[in-house]
PLY file of the C-alpha trace (Angstrom):
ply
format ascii 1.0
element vertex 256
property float x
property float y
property float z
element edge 255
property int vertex1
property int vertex2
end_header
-17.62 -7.27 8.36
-16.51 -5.41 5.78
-12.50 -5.57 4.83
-10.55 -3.25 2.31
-6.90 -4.59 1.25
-5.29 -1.44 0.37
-2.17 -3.32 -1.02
-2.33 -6.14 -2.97
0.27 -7.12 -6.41
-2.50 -9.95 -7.68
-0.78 -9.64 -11.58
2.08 -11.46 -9.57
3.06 -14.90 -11.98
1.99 -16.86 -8.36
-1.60 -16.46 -8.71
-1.07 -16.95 -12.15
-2.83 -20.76 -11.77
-5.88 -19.39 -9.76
-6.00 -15.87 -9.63
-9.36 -15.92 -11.47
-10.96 -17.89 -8.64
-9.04 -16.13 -6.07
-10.59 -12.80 -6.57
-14.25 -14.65 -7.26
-13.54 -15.93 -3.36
-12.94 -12.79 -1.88
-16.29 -11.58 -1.09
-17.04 -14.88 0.70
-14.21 -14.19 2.95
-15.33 -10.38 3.51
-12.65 -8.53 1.55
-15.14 -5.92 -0.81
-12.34 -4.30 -2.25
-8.57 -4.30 -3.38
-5.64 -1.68 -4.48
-3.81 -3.59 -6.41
-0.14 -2.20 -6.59
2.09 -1.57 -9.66
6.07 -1.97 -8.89
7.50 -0.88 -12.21
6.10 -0.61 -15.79
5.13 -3.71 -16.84
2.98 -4.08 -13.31
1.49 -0.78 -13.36
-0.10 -1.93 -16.71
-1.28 -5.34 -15.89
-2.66 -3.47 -12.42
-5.29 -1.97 -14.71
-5.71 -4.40 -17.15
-6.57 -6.44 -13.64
-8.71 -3.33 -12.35
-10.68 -2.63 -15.28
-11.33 -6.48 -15.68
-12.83 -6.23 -12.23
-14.34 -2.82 -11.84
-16.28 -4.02 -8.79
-13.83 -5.20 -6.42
-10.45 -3.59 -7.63
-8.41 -0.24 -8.25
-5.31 0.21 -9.29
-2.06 2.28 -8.50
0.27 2.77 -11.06
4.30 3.59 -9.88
8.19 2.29 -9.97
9.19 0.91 -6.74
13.05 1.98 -5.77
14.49 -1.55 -6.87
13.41 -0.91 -10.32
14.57 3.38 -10.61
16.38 3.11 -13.64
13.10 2.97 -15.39
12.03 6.35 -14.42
12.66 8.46 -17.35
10.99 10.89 -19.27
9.19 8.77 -21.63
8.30 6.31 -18.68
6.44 9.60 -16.45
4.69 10.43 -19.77
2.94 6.92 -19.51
2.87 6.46 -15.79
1.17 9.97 -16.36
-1.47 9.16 -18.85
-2.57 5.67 -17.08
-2.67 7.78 -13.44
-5.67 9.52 -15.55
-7.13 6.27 -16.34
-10.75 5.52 -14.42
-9.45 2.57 -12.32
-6.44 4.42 -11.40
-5.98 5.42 -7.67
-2.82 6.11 -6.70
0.48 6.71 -7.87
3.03 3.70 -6.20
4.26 1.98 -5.27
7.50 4.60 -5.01
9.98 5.22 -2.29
13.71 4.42 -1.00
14.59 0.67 0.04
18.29 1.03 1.47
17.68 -2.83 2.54
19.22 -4.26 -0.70
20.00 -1.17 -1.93
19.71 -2.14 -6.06
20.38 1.67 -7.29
22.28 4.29 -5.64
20.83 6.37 -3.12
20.71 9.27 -4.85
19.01 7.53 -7.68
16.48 6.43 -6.16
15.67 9.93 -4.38
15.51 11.23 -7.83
13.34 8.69 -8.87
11.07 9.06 -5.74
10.94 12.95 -6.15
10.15 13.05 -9.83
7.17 10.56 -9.23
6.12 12.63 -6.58
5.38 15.62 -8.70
3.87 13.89 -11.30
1.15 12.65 -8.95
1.06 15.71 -7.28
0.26 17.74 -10.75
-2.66 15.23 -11.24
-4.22 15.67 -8.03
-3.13 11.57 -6.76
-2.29 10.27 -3.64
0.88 8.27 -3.26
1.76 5.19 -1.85
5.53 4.89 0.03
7.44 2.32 0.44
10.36 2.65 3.03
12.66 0.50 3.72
15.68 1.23 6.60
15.91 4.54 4.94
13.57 6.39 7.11
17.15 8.94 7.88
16.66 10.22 3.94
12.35 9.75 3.54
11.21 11.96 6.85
13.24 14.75 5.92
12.30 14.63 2.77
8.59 14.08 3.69
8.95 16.80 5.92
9.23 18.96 2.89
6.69 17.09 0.80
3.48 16.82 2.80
-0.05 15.65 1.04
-2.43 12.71 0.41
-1.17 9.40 0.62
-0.01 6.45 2.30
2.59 4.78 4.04
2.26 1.30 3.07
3.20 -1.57 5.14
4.37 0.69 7.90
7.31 -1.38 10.48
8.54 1.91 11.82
8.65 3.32 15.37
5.80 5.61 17.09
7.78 8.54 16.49
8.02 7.42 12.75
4.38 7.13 12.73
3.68 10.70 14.09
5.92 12.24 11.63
3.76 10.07 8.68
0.67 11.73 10.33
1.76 15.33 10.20
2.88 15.15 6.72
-0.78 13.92 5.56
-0.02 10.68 5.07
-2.55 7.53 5.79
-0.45 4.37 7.77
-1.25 1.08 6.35
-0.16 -2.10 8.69
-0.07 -5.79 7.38
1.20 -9.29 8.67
4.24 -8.01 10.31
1.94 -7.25 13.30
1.34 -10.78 14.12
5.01 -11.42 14.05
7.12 -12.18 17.56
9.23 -9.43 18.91
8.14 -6.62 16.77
7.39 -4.38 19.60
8.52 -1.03 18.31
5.70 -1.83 15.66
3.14 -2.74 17.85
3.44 0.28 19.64
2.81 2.70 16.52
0.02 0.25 15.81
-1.57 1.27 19.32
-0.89 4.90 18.31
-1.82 6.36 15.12
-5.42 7.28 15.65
-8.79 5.02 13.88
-9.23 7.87 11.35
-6.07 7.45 9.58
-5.45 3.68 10.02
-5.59 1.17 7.13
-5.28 -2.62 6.70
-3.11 -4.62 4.23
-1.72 -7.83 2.96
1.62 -6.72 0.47
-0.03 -9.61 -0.61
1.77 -12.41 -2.21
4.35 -11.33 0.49
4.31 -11.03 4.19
1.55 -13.91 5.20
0.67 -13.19 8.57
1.07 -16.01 11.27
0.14 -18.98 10.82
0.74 -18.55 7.31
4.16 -16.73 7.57
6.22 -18.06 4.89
3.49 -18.82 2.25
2.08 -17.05 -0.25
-0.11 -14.68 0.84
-3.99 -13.72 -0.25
-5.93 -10.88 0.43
-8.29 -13.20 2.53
-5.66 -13.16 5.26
-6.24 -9.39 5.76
-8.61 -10.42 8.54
-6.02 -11.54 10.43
-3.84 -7.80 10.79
-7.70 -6.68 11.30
-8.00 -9.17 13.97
-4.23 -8.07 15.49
-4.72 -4.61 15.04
-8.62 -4.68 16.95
-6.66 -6.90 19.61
-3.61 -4.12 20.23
-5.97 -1.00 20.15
-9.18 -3.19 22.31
-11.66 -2.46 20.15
-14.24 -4.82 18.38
-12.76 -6.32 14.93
-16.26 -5.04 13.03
-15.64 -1.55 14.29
-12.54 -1.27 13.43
-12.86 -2.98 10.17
-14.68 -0.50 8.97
-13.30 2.32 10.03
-10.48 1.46 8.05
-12.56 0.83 5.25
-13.58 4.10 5.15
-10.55 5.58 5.49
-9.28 3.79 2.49
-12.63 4.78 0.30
-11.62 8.53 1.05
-7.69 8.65 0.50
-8.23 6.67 -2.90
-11.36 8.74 -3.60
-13.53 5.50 -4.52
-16.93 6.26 -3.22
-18.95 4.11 -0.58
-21.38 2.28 -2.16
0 1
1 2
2 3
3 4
4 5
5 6
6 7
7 8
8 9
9 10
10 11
11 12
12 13
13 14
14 15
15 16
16 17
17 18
18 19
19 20
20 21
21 22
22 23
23 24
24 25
25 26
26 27
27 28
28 29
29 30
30 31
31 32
32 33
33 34
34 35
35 36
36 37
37 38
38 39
39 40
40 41
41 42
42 43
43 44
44 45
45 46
46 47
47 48
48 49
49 50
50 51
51 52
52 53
53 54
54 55
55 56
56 57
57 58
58 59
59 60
60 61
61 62
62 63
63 64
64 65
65 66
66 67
67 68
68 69
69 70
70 71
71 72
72 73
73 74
74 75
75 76
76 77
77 78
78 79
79 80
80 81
81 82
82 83
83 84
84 85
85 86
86 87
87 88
88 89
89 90
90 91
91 92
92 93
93 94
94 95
95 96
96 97
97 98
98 99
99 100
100 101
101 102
102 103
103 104
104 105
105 106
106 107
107 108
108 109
109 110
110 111
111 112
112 113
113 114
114 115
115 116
116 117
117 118
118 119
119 120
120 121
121 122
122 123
123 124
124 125
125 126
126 127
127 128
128 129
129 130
130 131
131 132
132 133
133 134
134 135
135 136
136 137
137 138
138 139
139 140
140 141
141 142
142 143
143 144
144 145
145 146
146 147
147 148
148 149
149 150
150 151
151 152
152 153
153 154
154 155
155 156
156 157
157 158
158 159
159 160
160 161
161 162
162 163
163 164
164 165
165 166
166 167
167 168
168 169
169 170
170 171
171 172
172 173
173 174
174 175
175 176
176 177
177 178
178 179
179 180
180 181
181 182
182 183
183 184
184 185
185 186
186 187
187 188
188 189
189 190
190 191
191 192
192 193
193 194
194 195
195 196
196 197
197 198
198 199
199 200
200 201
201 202
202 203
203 204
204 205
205 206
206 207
207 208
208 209
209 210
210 211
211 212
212 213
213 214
214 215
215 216
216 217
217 218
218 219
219 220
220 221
221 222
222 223
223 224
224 225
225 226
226 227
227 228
228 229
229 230
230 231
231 232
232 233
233 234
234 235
235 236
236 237
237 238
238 239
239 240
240 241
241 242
242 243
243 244
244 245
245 246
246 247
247 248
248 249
249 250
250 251
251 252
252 253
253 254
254 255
């Protein structure tokens, strides 16, 4: 069974005692290959210092995240733009609104979102969204802003979902499907159809049950593939690598 973790932040300082043999692991447990995610500018670069170290199991993407917006400027989008034409670089993200904490104004952050936007959309890039109880402000705006991408860790409703669908996008579930009580969730994860389904870890966040609460690894993916082949009642294998390939063709890294 082959497994693709399409979101991963492995330059995070808690792998920083094993990350080496982490990532040497990985094959053993399945996972062939890793996005791993930048968050603001100082990520983004050690997400392809990690990618180019390991060429065969990792990609990067390079973005600002809403909680860090202040650092989108002009000089910033000249560099996030330069390293989005680097090799190992996949995707533009992680970039979005998170109304959860709510760290820069609203506004800010839309400006943020929309100016990262066009910059990966000028280089031909996919982008990778992160949401957070702000999908009032994102689908309207998505509505207007359609293409490749993804909506990463996706904990939205089926109606959510079909609205990420007709705008393009790729929906990426991780351990929040093995959580109690998330039924709204486990509903879009029945519905969005095997071609544009992915799997995911937001690892070292979100461990899935029974790890929920520890630092997570991109191991546990098998365990929102397990979940997710259990909701839909298909075989894990099959859809395991469905989702593989979906993630080889929105990130444009060829089967091998």
């Amino acid at each position: 069974m082959r497994l693709f973790d399409t979101h991963v932040h492995l330059d995070d300082e808690r792998y920083d005692s094993d990350r080496e043999a982490l990532i040497a692991a990985l094959p053993g447990a399945g996972v062939e290959r890793c996005v791993t995610i930048g968050a603001d500018m100082n990520s983004s670069r050690a997400a392809l210092a990690l990618a180019a170290r390991y060429p065969g199991q990792l990609r990067a993407a390079v973005g600002v995240h809403p909680h860090e917006a202040e650092q989108v400027d002009a000089e910033n989008l000249a560099q996030l733009g330069a390293w989005l034409q680097d090799p190992m670089a996949v995707a533009m993200g992680e970039i979005g609104l998170d109304y959860y904490y709510d760290a820069y104004p609203r506004p800010r952050q839309m400006e943020a979102m929309d100016r990262q936007w066009i910059l990966a959309k000028e280089l031909n890039k996919p982008v990778i969204f992160h949401v957070r109880e702000a999908w009032g402000d994102f689908l309207p705006w998505l509505r207007r802003h359609p293409g490749s991408g993804v909506m990463h860790c996706f904990t939205g409703s089926r109606e959510s979902a079909r609205e990420c669908l007709d705008a393009g996008l790729m929906i990426a579930f991780g351990g929040a499907v093995t959580f109690k009580n998330a039924n709204k969730l486990l509903e879009a994860a029945a519905y969005v159809p095997e071609d544009r389904l992915l799997l995911e870890t937001d690892c070292p966040y979100l461990s899935p049950v029974p790890y929920r609460g520890k630092r997570n690894e991109p191991a546990r993916v098998a365990l929102v593939a397990e979940r997710l082949a259990q909701l839909r009642g298909v075989a894990v294998e099959a859809l395991a690598e469905a989702c593989f390939a979906n993630a080889c063709q929105v990130f444009g890294w060829r089967e091998e």
